[in-house]
C-alpha positions in Angstrom: 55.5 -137.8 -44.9 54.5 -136.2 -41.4 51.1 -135.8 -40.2 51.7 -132.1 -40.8 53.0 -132.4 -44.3 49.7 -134.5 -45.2 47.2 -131.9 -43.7 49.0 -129.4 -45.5 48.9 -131.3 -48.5 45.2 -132.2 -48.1 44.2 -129.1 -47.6 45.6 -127.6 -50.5 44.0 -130.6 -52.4 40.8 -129.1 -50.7 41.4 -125.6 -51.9 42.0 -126.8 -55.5 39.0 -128.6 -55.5 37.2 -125.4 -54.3 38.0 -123.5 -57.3 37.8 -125.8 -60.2 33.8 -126.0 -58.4 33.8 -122.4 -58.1 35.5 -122.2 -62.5 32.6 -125.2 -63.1 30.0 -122.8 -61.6 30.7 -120.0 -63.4 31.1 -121.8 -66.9 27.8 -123.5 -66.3 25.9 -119.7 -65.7 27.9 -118.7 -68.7 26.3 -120.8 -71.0 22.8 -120.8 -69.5 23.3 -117.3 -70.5 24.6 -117.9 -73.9 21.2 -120.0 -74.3 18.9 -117.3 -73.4 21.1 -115.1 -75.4 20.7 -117.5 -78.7 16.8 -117.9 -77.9 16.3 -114.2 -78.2 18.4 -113.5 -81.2 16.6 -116.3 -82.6 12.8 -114.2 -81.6 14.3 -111.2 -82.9 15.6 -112.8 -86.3 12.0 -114.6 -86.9 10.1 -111.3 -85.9 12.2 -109.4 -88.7 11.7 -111.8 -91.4 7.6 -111.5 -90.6 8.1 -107.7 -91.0 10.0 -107.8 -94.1 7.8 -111.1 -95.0 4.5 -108.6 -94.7 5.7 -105.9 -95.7 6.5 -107.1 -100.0 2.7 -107.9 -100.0 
């Protein structure tokens, strides 16, 4: 393999690398998202069952 060969082969390695990072990042925002998302259902679901709770005394 020639020098030139290798840097073009390293920096496609490079580039690769770049977007499984760049896939990782966005997967890793996803689910913080998907948390928050889950924590408010959750708020929402508890607040309606102390309506309805209240509400049949």
């Amino acid at each position: 393999m020639t020098d030139d060969a290798l840097a073009a082969s390293l920096e496609r390695a490079e580039a690769a690398l770049g977007r499984v990072e760049r896939a990782a990042a966005r997967l890793a925002a996803t689910g913080k998202r998907e948390q928050q998302l889950k924590a408010t259902v959750r708020e929402v679901v508890a607040e309606l069952d102390s309506l309805i709770a209240g509400g049949r005394g």
